[in-house]
FIMI-92896 format. One line per field, with one value per residue (C-alpha): residue number from 1; residue in three letters; x, y, z. Coordinates in pm, 1 decimal, always signed. Layout:
# FIMI-92896
i (NUM / ...)
aa (ala / ...)
u (X / ...)
v (Y / ...)
w (Z / ...)
# end
This chain:
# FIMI-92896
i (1 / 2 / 3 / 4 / 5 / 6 / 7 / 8 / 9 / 10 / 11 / 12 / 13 / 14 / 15 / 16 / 17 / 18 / 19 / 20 / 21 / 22 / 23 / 24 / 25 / 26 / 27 / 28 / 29 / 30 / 31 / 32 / 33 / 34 / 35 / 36 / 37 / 38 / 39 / 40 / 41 / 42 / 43 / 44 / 45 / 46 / 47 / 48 / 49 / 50 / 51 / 52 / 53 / 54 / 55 / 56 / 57 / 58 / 59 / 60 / 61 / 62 / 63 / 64 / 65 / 66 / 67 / 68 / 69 / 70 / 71 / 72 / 73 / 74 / 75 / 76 / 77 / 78 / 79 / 80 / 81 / 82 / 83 / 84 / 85 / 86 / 87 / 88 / 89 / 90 / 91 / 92 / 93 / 94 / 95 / 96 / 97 / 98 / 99 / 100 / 101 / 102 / 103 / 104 / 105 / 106 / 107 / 108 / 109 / 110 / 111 / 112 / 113 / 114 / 115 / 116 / 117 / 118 / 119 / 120 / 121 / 122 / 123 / 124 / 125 / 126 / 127 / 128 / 129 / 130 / 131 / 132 / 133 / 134 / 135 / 136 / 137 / 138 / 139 / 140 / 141 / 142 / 143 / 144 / 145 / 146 / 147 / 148 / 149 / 150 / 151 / 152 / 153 / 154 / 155 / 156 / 157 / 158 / 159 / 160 / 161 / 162 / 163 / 164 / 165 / 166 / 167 / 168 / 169 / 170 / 171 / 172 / 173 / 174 / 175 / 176 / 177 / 178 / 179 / 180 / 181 / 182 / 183 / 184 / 185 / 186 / 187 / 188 / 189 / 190 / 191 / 192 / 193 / 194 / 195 / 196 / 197 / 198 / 199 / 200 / 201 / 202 / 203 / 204 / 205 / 206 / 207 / 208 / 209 / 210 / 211 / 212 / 213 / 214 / 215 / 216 / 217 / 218 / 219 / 220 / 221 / 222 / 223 / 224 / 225 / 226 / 227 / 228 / 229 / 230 / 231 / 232 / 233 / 234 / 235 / 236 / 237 / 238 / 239 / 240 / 241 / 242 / 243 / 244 / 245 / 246 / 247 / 248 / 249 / 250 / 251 / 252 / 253 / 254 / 255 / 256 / 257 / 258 / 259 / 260 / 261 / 262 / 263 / 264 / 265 / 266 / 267 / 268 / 269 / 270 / 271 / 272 / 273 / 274 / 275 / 276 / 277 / 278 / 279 / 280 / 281 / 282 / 283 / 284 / 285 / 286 / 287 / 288 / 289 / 290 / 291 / 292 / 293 / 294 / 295 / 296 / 297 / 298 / 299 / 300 / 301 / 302 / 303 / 304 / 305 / 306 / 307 / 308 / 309 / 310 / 311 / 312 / 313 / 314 / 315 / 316 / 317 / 318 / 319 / 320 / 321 / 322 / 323 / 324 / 325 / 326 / 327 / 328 / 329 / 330 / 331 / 332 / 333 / 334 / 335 / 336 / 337 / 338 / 339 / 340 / 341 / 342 / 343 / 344 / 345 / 346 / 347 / 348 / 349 / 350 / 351 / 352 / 353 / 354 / 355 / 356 / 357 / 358 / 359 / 360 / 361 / 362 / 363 / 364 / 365 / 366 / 367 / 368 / 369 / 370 / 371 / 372 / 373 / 374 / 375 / 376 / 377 / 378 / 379 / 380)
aa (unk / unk / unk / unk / unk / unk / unk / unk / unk / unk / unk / unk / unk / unk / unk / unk / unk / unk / unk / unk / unk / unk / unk / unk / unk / unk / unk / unk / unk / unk / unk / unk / unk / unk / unk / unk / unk / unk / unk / unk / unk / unk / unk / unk / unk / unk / unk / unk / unk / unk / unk / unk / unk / unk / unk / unk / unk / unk / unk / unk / unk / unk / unk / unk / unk / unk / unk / unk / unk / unk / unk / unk / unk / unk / unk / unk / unk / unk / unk / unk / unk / unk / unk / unk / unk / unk / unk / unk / unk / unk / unk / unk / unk / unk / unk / unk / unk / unk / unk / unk / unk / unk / unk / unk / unk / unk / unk / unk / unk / unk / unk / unk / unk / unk / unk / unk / unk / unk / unk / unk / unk / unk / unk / unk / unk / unk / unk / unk / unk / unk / unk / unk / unk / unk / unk / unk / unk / unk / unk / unk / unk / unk / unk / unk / unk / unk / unk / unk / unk / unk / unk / unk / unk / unk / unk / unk / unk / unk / unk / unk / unk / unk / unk / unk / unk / unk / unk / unk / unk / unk / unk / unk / unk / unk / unk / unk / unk / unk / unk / unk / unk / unk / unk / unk / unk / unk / unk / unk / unk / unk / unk / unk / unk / unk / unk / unk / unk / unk / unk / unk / unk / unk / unk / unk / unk / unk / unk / unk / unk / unk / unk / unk / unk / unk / unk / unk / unk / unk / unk / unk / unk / unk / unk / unk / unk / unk / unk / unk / unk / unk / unk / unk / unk / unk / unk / unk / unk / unk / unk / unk / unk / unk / unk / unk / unk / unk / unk / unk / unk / unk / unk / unk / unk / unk / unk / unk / unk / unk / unk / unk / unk / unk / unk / unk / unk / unk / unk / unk / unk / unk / unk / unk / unk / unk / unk / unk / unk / unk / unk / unk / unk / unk / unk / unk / unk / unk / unk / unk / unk / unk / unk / unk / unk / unk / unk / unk / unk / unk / unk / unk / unk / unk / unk / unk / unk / unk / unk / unk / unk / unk / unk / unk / unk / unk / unk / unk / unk / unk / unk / unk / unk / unk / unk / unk / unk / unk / unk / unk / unk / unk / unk / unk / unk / unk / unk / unk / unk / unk / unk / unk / unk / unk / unk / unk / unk / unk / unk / unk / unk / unk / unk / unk / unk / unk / unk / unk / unk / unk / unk / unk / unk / unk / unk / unk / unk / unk / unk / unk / unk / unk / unk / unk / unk / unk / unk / unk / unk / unk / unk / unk)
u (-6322.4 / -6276.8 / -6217.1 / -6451.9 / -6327.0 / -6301.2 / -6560.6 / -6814.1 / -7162.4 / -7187.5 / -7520.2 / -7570.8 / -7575.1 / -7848.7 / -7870.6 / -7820.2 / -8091.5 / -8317.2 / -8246.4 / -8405.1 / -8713.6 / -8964.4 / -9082.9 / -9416.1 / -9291.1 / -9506.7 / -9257.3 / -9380.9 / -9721.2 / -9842.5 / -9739.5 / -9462.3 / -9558.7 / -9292.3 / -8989.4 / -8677.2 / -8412.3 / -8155.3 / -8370.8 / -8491.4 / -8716.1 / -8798.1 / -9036.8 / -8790.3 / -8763.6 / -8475.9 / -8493.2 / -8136.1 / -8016.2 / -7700.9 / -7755.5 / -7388.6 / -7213.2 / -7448.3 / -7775.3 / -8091.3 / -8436.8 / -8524.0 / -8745.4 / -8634.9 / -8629.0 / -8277.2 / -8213.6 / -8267.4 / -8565.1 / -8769.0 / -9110.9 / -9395.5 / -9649.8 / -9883.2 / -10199.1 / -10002.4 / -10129.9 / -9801.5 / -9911.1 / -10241.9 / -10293.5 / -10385.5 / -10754.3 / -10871.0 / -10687.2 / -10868.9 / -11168.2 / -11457.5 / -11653.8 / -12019.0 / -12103.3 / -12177.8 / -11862.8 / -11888.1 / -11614.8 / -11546.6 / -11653.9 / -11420.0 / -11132.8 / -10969.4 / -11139.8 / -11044.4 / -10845.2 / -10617.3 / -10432.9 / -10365.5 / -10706.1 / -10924.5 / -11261.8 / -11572.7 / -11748.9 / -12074.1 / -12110.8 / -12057.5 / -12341.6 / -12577.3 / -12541.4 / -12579.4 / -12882.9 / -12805.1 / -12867.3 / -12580.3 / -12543.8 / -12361.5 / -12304.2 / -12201.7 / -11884.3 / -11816.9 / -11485.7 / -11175.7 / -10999.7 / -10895.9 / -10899.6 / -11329.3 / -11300.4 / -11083.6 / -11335.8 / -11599.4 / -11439.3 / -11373.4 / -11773.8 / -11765.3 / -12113.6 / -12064.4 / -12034.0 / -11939.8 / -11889.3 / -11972.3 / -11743.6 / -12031.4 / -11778.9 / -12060.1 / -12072.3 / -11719.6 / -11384.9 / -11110.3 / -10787.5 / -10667.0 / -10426.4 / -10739.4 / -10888.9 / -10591.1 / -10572.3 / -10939.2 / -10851.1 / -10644.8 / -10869.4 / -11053.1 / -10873.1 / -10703.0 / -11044.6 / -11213.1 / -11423.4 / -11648.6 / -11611.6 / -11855.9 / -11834.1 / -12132.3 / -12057.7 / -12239.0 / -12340.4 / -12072.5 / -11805.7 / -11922.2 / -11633.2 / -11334.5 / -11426.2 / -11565.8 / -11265.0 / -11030.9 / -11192.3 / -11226.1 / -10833.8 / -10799.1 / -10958.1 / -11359.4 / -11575.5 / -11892.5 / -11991.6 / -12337.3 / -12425.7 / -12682.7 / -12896.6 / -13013.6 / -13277.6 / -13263.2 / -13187.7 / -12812.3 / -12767.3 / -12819.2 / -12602.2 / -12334.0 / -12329.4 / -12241.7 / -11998.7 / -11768.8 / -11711.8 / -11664.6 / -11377.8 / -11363.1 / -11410.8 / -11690.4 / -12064.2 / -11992.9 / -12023.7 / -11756.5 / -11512.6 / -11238.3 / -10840.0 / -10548.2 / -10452.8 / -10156.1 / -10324.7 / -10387.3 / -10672.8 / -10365.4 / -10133.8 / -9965.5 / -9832.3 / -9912.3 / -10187.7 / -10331.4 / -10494.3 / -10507.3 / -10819.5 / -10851.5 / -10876.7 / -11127.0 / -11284.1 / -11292.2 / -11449.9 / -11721.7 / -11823.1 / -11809.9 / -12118.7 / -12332.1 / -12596.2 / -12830.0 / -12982.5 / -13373.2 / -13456.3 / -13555.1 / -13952.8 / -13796.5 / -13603.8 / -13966.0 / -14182.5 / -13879.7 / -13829.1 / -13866.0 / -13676.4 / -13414.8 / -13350.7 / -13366.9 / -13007.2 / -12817.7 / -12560.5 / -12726.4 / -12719.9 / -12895.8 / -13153.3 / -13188.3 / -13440.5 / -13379.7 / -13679.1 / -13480.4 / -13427.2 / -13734.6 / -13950.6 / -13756.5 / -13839.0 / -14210.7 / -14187.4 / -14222.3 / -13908.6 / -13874.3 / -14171.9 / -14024.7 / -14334.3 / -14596.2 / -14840.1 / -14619.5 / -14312.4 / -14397.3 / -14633.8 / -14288.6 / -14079.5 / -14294.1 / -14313.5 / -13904.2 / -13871.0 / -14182.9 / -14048.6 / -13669.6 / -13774.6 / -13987.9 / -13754.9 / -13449.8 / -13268.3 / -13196.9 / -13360.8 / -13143.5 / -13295.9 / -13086.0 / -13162.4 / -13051.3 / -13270.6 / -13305.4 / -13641.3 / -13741.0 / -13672.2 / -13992.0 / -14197.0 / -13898.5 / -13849.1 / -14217.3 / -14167.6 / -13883.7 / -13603.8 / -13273.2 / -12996.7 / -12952.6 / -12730.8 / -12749.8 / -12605.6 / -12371.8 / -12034.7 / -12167.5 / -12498.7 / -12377.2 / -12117.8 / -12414.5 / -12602.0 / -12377.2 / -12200.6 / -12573.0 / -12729.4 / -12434.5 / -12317.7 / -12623.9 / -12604.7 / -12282.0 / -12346.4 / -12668.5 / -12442.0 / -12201.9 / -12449.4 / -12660.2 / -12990.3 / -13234.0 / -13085.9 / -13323.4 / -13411.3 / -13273.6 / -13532.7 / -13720.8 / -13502.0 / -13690.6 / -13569.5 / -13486.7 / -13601.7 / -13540.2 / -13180.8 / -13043.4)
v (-2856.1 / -2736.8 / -2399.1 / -2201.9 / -2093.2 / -1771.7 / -1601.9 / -1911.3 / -1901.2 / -2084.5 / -2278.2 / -2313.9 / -2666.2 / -2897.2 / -2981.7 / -2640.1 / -2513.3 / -2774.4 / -2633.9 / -2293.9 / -2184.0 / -2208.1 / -1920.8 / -1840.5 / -1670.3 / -1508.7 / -1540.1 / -1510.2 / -1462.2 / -1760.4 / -1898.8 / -2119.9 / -2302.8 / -2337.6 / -2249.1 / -2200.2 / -1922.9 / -1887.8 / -2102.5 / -1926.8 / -1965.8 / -1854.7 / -1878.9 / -1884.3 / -2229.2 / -2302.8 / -2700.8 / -2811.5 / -2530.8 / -2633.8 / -2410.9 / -2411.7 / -2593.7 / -2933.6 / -3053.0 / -2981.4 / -3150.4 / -3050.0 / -2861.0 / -2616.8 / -2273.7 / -2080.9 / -2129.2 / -2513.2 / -2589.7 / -2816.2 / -2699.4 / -2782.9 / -3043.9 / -2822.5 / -2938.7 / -2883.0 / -2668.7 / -2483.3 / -2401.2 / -2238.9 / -1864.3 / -1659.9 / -1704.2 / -1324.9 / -1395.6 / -1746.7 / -1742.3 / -1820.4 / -2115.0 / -2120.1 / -1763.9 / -1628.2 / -1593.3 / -1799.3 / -2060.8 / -1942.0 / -2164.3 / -2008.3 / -1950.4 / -1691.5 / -1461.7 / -1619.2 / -1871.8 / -1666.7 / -1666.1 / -1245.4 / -1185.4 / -1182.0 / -1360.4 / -1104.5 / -1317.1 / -1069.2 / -1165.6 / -1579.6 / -1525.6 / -1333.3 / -1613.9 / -1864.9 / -1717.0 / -1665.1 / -1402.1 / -1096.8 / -824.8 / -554.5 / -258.7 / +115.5 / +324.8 / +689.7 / +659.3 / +592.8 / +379.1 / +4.5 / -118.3 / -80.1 / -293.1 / -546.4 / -521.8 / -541.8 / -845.3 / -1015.8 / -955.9 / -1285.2 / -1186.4 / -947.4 / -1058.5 / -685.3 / -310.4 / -0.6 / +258.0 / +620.7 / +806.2 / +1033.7 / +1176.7 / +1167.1 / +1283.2 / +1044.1 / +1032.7 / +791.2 / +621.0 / +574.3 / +370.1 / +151.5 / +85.2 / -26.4 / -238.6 / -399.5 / -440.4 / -600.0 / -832.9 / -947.2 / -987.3 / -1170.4 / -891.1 / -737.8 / -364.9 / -187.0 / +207.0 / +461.7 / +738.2 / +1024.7 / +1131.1 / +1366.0 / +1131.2 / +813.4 / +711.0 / +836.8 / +743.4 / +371.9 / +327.4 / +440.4 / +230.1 / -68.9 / -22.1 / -6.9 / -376.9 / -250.4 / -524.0 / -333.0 / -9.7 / +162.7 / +471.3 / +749.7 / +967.5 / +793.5 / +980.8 / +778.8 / +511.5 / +671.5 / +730.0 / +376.3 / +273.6 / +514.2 / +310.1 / +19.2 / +153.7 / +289.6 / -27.4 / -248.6 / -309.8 / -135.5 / -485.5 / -527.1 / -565.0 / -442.9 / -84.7 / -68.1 / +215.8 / +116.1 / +46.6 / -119.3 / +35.8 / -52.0 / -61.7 / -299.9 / -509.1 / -692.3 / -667.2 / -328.0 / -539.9 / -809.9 / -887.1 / -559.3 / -604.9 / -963.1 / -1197.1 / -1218.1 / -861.7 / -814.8 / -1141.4 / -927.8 / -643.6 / -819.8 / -955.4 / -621.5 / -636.9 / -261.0 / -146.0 / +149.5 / +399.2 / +454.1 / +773.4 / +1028.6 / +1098.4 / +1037.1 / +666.2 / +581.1 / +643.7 / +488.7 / +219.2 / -75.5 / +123.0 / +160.9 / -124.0 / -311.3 / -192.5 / -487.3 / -505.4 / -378.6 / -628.4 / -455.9 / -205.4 / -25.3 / +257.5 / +595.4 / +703.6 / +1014.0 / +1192.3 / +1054.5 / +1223.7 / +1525.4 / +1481.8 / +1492.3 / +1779.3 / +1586.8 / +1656.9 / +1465.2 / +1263.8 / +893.8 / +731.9 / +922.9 / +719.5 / +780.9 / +730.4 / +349.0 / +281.4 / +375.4 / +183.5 / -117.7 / -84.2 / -64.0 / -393.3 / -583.7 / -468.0 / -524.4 / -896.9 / -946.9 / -861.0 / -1090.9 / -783.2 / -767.9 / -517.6 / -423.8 / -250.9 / +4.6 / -46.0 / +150.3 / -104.7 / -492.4 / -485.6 / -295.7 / -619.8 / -838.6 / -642.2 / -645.7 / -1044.3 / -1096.2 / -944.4 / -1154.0 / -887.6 / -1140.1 / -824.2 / -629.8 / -320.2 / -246.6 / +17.0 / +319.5 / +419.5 / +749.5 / +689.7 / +393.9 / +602.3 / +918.2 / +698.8 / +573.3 / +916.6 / +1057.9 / +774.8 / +707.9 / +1058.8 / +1189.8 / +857.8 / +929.7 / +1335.2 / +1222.4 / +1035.1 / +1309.8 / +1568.1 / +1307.4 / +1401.4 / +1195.0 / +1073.6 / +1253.4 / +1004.6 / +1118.3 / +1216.6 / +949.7 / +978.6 / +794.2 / +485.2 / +569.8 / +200.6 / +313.6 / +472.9 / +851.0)
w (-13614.8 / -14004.8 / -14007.0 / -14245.4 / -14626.2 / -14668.4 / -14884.5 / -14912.1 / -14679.6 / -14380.8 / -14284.1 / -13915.2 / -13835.5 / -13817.4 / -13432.2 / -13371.9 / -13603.7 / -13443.7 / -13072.9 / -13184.7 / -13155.9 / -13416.5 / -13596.4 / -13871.3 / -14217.0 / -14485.5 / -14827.7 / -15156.8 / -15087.2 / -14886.4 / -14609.6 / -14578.9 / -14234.9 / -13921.1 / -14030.5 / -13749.0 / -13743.7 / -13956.9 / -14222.5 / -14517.9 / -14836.0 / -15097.7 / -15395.2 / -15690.9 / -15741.9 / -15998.2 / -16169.6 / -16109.6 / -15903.3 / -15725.2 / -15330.8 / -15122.5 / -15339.4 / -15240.5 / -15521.8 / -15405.2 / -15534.8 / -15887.2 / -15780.7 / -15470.8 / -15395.3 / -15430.0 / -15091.7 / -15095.3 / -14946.1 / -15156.8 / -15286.3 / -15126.0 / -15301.5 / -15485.1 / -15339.2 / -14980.9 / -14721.7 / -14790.0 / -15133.5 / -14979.6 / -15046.8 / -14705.9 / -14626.3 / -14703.2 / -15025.3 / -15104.3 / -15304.1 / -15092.7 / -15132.5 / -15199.4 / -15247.9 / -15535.0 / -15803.2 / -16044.8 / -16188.0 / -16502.1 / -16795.2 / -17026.5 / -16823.9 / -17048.3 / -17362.3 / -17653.6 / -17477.3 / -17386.7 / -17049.8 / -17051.5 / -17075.6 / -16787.2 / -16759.4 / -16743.6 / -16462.7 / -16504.3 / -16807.0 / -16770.5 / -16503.3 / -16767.0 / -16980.3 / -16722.1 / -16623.0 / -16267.8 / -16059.6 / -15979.2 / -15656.7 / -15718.6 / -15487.4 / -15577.2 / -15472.2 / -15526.3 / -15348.6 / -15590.5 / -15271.4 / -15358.0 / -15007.4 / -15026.1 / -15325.1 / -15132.8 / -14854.3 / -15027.3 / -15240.3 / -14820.0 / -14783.3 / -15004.9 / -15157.2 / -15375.1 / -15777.5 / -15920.2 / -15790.9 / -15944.0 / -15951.5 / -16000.9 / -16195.8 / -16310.9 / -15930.0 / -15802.4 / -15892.9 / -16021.4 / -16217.8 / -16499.7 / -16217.1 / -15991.2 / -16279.8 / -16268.1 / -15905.9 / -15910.0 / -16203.0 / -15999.7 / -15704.1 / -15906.8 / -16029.4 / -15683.9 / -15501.5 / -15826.9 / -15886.2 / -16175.4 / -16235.5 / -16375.0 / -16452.3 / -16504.0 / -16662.0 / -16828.1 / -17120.3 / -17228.2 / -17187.8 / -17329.6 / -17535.4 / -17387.5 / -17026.8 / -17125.2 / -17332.3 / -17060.1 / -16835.3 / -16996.4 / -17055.5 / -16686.1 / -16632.5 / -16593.4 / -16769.1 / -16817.9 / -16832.4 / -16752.8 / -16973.2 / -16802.5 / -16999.0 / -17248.9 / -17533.5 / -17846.1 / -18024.6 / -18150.6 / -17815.7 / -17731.5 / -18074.4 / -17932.5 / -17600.8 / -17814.6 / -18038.0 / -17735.7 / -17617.2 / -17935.6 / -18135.5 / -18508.0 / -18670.3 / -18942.3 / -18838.9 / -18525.4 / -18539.9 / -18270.6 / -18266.7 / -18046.8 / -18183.5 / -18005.0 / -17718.5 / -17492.7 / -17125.6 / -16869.8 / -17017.3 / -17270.2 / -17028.3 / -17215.3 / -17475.2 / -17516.3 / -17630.8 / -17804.9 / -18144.7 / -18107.5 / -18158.2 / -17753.0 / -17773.6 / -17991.3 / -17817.1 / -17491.5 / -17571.9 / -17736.0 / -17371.2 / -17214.5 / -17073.2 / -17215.0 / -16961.9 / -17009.5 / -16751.3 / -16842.1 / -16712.7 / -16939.8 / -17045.4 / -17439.9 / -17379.8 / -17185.7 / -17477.0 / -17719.9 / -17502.7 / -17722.3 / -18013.8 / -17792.8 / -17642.8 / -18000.0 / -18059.0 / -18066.9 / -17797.0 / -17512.9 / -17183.1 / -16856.8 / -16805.8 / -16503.1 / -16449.7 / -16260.9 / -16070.2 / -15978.9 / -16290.4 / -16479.8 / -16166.5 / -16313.5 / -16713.7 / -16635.1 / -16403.6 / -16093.9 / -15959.4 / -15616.6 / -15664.7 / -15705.9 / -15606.5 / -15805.2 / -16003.2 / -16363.6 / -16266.2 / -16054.7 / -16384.7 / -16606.0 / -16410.1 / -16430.3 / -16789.7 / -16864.8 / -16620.6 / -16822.0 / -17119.3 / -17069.4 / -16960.7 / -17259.4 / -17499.3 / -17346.5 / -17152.6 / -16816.0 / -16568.1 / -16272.3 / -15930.2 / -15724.2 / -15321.8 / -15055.5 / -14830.9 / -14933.4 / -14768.8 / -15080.3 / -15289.2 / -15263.6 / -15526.2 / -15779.5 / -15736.1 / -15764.3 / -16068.6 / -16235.1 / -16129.9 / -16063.6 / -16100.8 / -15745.0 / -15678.1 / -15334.2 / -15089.1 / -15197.6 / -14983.1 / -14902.0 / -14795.3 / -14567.6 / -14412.4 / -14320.7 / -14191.8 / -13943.7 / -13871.7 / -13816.2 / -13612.9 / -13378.9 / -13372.6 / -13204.6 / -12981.5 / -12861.2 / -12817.2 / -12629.6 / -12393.4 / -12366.7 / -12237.2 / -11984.0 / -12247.0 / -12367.8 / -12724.6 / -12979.6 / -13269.3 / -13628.4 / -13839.7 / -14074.3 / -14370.3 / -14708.8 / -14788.6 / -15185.0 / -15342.5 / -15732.4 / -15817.7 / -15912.8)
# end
């Protein structure tokens, strides 16, 4: 038998590595099949790379197993990480803005120009993992991070970015109306593709909406530089043409929910640059002095008159549900654009219906219903 040299690596040999048992391995981020022990891979495949001192196919990792066909099963990402097939994310048309492989696609806005209908659902909670389940759902085309109720950091901005972007997500960002320009630009920076800006009076408010999220270029009214975030990859691609390409297709939505944007309406939503509409039942109640009353005569005949309106001049109204049976009206009247659901109301609900369920069980009584709570079919 040849005794081993000093200092080189020894591979086990074949028969032997073909008595043990076979084993699964995750490397590189898909799976690499059956592999036995003792074997390894890798997926830093070298052209030419020369593994223990024998040649290897052109194309192998550094450990010398040769790369697997790319339309192989081998090549296949893990199933929660695949994008699924026939729901509703769209293929992108343009892969890249500007044609540029840095910058991401904004799939909400391919589907507004497509003319095809988007669900989005709302998250006060900065955690990625409820964008990556959300993103598993497989139904979902966007979610909205409601900044303007919850607390968040810069980093938290990022890490959704990310989500995002590993679950083939939209992100959209409301914010409010202090902090227009310095949270849209932040956010956009972070990998959010549109933004949706509450309180809206006038028309400069509505012109201000635009201007956060443009670049500074002529006829745009845009006041956005170069920044070095994640949108352009830090540096890569700031200041370029892509750039500028992106943040035209940042997709600008408006909250209509004040007694002043009502009676402006078509003023307002003249500005050029504005995509989405979506009308708040909640505070608008409020501007009349009907605080609480969502369903009283002026505010249903206002929110009527913002979808007509937004549909008749080319915009596109969005509906908030907490409850899809709440839909039919809205589709009967041309609404395609859903939100549905927040984090925090889904999680009361459960924690009150089950919780009395379970006490009730606990203490041998009859379980005591939860009180009727409304079902809230406009938004905040």
């Amino acid at each position: 038998m040849q005794r081993p040299v000093l200092g080189q690596p020894q591979r086990p040999a074949i028969a032997e590595l073909r008595r043990q048992p076979l084993t699964r391995s995750l490397v590189g981020g898909h799976s690499r099949g059956m592999l036995r022990a003792g074997e390894a891979c890798c997926s830093r495949r070298r052209p030419g790379h020369f593994v223990h001192g024998a040649s290897r196919s052109p194309w192998s990792c550094h450990h010398g197993r040769p790369a697997p066909s790319p339309t192989s099963k081998l090549c296949r990402a893990p199933p929660r990480l695949r994008q699924p097939a026939g729901r509703t994310t769209l293929q992108p048309t343009r892969p890249f803005a500007g044609g540029n492989e840095t910058m991401r696609p904004n799939r909400l806005r391919q589907k507004l120009d497509a003319g095809e209908p988007t669900i989005g659902t709302h998250i006060l909670s900065c955690w990625p993992t409820l964008v990556e389940l959300i993103g598993d759902a497989a139904n979902y085309d966007y979610v909205e991070f409601t900044a303007e109720y919850a607390p968040f950091t810069m980093h938290d901005l990022d890490n959704l970015g990310r989500a995002f972007e590993l679950k083939n997500l939209g992100g959209m960002i409301k914010v409010e109306q202090k902090q227009y320009t310095h949270q849209a630009m932040r956010a956009i920076g972070s990998g959010f593709q549109s933004v949706l800006f509450a309180d809206i009076r006038t028309v400069a408010d509505a012109e201000a909406c635009v201007a956060a999220v443009r670049a500074e270029t002529p006829g745009t009214g845009g006041r956005l530089g170069v920044g070095m975030r994640r949108d352009v990859g830090t540096v890569l691609e700031g200041g370029s043409p892509a750039y500028v390409d992106a943040l035209n297709e940042v997709v600008i939505a408006i909250m209509v929910e004040k007694r002043e944007c009502v009676e402006d309406l078509e003023a307002i939503l003249s500005a050029p640059g504005i995509d989405m509409v979506q009308f708040g039942s909640s505070d608008y109640s409020m501007s009349l002095g009907l605080t609480g009353q969502r369903s009283h005569p002026d505010v249903v005949q206002a929110e009527r008159r913002t979808i007509e309106t937004a549909l008749r001049m080319g915009k596109h109204p969005r509906v908030e549900l907490a409850d899809i049976a709440g839909a039919k009206p809205y589709l009967e009247m041309g609404v395609k654009h859903f939100c549905i659901g927040w984090d925090v109301r889904i999680l009361y609900n459960w924690w009150r219906t089950n919780g009395a369920g379970m006490r009730a069980m606990l203490t041998g009584e009859a379980a005591v219903p939860p009180a009727p709570q409304p079902v809230k079919a406009g938004t905040y």
